[in-house]
N, C-alpha and C positions, 0 to 999 in steps of 0.2 A: 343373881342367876349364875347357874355354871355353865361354864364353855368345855364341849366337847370337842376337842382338838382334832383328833382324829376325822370326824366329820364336820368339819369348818360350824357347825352350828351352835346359836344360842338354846340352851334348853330350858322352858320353864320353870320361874323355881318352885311353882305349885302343882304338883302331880295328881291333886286328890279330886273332890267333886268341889264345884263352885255352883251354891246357891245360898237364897237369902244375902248376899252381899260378903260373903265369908266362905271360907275355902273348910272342906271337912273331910275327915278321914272315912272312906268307906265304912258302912254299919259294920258289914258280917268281916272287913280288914283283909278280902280278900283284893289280890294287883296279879297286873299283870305283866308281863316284861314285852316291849313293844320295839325291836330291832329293824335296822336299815337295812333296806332291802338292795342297796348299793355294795354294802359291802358284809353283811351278814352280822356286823359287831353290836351288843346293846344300846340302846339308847337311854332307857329310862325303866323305870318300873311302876307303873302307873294304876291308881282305882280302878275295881272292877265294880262298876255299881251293879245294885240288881235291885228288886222291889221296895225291900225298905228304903233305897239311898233315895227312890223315885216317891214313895209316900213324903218324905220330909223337902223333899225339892217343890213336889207340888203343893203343900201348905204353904212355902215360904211364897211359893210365885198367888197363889191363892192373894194370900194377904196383899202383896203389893199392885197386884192389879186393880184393887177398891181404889187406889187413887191416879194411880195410871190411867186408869180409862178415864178418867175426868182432866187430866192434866191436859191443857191446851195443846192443840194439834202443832200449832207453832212451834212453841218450847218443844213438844217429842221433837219435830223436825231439826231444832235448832240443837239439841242430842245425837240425834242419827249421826248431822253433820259433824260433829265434835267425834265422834267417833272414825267417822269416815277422814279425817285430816289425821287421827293417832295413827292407822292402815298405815298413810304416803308416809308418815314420817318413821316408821319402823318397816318400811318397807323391804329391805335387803335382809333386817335378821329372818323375818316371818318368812322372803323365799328362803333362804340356806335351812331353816329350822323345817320347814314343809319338805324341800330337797333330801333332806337327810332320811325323812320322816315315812314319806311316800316314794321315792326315788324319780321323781319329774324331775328332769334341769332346772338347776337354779336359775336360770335367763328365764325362763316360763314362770316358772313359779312366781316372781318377782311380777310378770305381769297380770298375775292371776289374784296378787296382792291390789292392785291398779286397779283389775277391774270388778273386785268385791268394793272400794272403796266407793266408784263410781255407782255400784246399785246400789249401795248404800244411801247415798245424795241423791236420786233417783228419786226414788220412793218419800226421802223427809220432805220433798218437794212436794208429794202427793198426800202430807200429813191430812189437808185442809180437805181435801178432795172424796170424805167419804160422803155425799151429800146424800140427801134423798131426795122428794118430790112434793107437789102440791097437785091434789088430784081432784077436776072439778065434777060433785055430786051433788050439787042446786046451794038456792044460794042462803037457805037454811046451818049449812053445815060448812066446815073447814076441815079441811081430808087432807092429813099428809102424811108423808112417812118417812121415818128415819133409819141410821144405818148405824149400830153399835158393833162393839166387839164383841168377839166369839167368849175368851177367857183367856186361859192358859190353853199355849197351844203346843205340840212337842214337834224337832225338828228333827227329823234322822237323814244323817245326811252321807256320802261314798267319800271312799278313797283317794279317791282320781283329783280330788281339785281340794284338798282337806281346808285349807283355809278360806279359798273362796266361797265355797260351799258354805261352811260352817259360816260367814262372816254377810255376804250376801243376801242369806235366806233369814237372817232375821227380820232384815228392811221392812219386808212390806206390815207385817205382825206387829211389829215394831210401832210404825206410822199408824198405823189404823187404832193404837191402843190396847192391844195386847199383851201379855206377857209370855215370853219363849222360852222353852227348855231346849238347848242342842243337847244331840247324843253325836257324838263326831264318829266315825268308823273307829272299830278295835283296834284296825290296821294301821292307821294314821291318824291317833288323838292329838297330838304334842301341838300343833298351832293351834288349835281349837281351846288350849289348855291358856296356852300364851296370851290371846285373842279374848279370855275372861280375866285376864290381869290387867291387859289395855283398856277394858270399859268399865272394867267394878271401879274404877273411880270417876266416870261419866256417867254411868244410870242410877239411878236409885236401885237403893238394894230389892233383891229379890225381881225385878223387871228381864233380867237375862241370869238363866241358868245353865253351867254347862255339864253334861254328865257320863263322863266316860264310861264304856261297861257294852258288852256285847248282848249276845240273846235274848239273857233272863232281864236286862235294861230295856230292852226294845219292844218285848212282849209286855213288860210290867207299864210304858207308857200309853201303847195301843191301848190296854184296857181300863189304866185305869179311870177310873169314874168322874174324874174332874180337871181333865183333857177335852178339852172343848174339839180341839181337832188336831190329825195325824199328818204328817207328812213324810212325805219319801224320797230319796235318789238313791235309787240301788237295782236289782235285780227284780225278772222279773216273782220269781218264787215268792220271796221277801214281800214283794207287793200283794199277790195274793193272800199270804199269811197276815199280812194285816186287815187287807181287805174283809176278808172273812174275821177275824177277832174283831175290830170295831164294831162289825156289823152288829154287834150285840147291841150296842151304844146309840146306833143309826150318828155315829160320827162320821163327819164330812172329812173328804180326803182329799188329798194332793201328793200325784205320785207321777215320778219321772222316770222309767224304767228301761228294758231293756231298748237297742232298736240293731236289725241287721238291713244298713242305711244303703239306698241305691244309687250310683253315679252315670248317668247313663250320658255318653257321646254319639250324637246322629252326623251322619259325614258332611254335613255344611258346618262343623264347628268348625273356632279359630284351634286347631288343635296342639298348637305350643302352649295357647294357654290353658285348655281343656287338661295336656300331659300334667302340668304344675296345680291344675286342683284337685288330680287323683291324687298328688304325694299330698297334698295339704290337706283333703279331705279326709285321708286315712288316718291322719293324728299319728304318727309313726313316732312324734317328737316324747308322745307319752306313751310310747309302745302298745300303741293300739289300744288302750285302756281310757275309752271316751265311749259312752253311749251315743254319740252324733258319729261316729265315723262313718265315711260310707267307704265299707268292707265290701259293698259285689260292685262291680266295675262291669256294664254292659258296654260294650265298643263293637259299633256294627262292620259288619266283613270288610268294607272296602278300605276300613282305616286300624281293623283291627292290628297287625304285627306293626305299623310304623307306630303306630301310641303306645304297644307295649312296649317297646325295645326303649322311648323315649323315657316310660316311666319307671324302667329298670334301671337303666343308666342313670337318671336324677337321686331317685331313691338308694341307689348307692352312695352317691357321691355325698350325698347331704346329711343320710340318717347312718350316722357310726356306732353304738353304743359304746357309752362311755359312764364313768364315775357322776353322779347326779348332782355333785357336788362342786363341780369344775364348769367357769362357764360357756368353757370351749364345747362341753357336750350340746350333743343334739340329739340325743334317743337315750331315755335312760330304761332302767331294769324294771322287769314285772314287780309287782308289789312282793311278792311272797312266793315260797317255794310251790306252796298248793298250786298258784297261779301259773309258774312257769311249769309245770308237769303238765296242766291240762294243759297249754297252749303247747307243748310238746307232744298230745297227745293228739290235737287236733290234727295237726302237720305230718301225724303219720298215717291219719287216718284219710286224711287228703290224698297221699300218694296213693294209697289201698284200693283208693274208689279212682283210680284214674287217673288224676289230676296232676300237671305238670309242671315240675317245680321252678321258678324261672329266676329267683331270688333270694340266698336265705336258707332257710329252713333248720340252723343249729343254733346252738349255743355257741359265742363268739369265743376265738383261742384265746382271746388275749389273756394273759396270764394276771392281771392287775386286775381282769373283772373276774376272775375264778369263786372268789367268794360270794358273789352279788348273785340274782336270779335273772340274768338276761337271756337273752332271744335275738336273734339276728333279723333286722326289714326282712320281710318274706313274701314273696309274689307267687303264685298259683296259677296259670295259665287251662286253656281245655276244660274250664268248671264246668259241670252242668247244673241247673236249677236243683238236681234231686240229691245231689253230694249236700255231703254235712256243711263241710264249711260255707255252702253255699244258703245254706237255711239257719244254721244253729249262730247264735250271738258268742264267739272265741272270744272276744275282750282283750286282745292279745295284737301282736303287730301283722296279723295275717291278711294278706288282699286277695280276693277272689275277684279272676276276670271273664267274665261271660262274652262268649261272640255272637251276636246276633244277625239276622236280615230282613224279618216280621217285624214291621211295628207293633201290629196286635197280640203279636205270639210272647213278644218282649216286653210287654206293657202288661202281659199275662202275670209272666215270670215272677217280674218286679213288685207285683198284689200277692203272689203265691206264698206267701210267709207270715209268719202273726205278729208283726211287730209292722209301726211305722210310724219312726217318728220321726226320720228325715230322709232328705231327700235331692241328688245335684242332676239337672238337666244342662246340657251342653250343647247351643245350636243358635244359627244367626237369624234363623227364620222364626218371626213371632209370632205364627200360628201355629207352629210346630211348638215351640216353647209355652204355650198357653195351652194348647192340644193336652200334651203330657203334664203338666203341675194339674190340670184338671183331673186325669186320669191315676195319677200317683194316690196312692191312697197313705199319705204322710201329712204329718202337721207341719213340717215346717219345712220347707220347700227354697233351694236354692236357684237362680237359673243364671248360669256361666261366673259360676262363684260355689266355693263350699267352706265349710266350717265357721263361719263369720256370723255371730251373733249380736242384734242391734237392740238398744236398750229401747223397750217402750213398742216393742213387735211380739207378741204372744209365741212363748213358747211350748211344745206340749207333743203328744203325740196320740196317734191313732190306737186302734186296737190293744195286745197288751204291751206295749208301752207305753200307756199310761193315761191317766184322769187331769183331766186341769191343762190349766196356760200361766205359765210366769215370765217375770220380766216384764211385765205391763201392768197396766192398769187393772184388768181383770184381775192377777193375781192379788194386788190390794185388795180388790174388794171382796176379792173370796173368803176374807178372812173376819168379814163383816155379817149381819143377820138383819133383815128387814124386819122395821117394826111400822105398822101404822097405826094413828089416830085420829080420830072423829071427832070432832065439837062442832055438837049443836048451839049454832048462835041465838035460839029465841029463846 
């Protein structure tokens, strides 16, 4: 492997497409150059797959599925877990190589490597667990049914968490007897790349494929013919675009999409601790580039100015933007130049409608981050429901804070949007807290806690963000098809 000095990272030493158990040079030889978004300089110049690379990846995964699906559930599990101990023990190159890659803090990244290995073990534990049933229809007959795999299934996964994503989402496909194609973001492939050097000597060839390559990649696996099923972390556009091409196929899907997440604080919270999971909620540490943040901040009148000054002051103090490669950082750079324009674009579009700016709002002077694509914490104050930032998914470090003094009017608000897939309630009264998770129209639902996700709790979201539950059992078994059988006993 080469060491990229410059950005403290390991770089893969395979840059091309990995399937069938062997690493291959894009058909049509097109690449692409894939640079850090810390500090603007090259990383690599990597495959660009597109239809054909996707024809020859799904024959290889084709073929090795006829024995995969019969291999004992155990051995797959006692696989996953081999994979999941190679994760902890490369643990530090995969975050600095992710760091450099996607520009998160290497300190994050690293436990983002932890907690892909643990879903990984997750799920091999749930190898055994596809069962089905015995159904009684007299006593002529023995009714039961069982639970196979889909095929080949394809993984397209975001930016924002390139290794964990990419390393996580194969578990459950994985378990059930599956075989997976990842497509990692254009943005950030290089762990995903890494991540297929680490298993191609633990799976059988052809069982995990990884396939870097943007658009003409991601449409050629939607459709093609012997993709059993689609997956998704991304936007919500992206989701519908697949949505609709599948539909050709009548493929089942699983998509985790956009969400513009609500936090809302009622005046009996404890609210030093309510101030600390507005900053934690917001994900600030990945520059607001998490689908779970919760970016509107409702704070009703009688506590509104002492929680925001509280949450201003912390978010300063704590979220600096710095180099994503250093592990003193705690806020690192937008992905990409496109990304910090528009989140520059949001921020002025916020002032324009009103909105008051309380934190934030440039690109930082520091002269060390000049090359990199960063954005300064940014707090909003005076939002109202009908402003942009107050509706539209920035993806960016932007907090919008809403004043409220309706319960009903604010329980309005917080449904008034097309997205929901989470959700933080703040208050000591448990009828008030069961009141609202009832009322929130979100999947996954925090109360006097945010950002914290528990293995083996269904995750997912409402409206359009998105189809499906992962991270539990359900998602295992989505990856399954019910078959039953009759036998007559006379």
């Amino acid at each position: 492997m080469n060491t990229n000095t410059s950005s403290q990272a390991i770089l893969p030493a395979h840059l091309d497409c990995f399937y069938g158990g062997a690493w291959h040079s894009p058909l049509s030889a097109k690449r692409v150059e894939t640079r850090s978004p810390g500090t603007g300089e090259l990383l690599a110049s990597v495959a660009d797959a597109d239809a054909a690379d996707v024809d020859a990846a799904v024959a290889a995964a084709k073929a090795a599925f006829l024995s995969w699906r019969i291999t004992a559930p155990r051995e797959r599990g006692n696989l996953l877990r081999c994979c999941a101990q190679v994760l902890r023990d490369n643990a530090d190159d995969l975050a600095r190589l992710d760091a450099a890659d996607c520009g998160n803090p290497v300190a994050e990244m690293k436990r983002d490597v932890l907690i892909a290995a643990d879903g990984i073990e997750y799920f091999a534990g749930l190898a055994a667990e596809t069962k089905g049933e015995t159904i009684p229809v007299g006593n002529a007959f023995l009714n039961y049914s069982t639970r196979e795999p889909l095929g080949v299934v394809a993984r397209i996964v975001a930016y924002n968490h390139p290794l964990m994503f990419a390393a996580v989402k194969i578990g459950a496909p994985l378990a059930a007897g599956n075989v997976v194609i990842v497509k990692p973001s254009e943005q950030a492939p290089l762990s995903a790349l890494r991540m297929a050097e680490l298993f191609g000597d633990i799976l059988p060839p052809g069982v995990l494929s990884v396939l870097p390559g943007g658009r003409a990649c991601g449409e050629a696996l939607t459709c093609h013919r012997d993709i059993a099923k689609v997956t998704l972390i991304g936007s919500v556009a992206t989701g519908q675009a697949i949505a609709k091409a599948a539909s050709a196929g009548l493929k089942p899907l699983l998509l985790e999409l956009g969400g513009k997440n609500a936090l809302v604080v009622y005046p009996d919270a404890d609210l030093d601790k309510a101030a600390d999971g507005i900053v934690r909620g917001m994900n600030f540490t990945w520059a607001g580039q998490s689908c779970g943040s919760t970016s509107r901040v409702f704070l009703h009148a009688s506590i509104h100015d002492q929680v925001l000054q509280v949450v201003a002051e912390r978010t300063a103090k704590r979220h600096r933007p710095g180099l994503p490669t250093d592990y003193a950082t705690t806020m690192g750079p937008l992905v990409s130049k496109a990304q910090q324009d528009k989140v520059l674009k949001y921020i002025a579009i916020a002032k324009s409608e009103g909105a008051r700016l309380v934190l934030g709002g440039k690109v930082p002077a520091d002269p060390a981050l000049a090359n990199g694509y960063f954005v300064e914490p940014t707090i909003f104050a005076d939002v109202l429901p009908s402003m942009r930032i107050a509706r539209e998914e920035v993806f960016g470090p932007v907090l919008s804070v809403l004043k409220w003094s309706d319960e009903v009017q604010m329980l309005h608000d917080v449904n008034d949007v097309e997205y929901g897939l989470s959700a933080s309630i703040w208050t000591r009264d448990l009828v008030t807290a069961h009141r609202a998770a009832q009322s929130i129209e979100a999947g996954y639902i925090w109360v006097n806690n945010s950002s914290q996700h528990f293995l083996g709790a269904p995750f997912g979201g409402y409206k359009l963000s998105g189809l499906g539950r992962e991270e539990c059992v359900e998602e295992l078994l989505s990856f399954t098809k019910t078959k039953n059988i009759n036998v007559k006993l006379d």
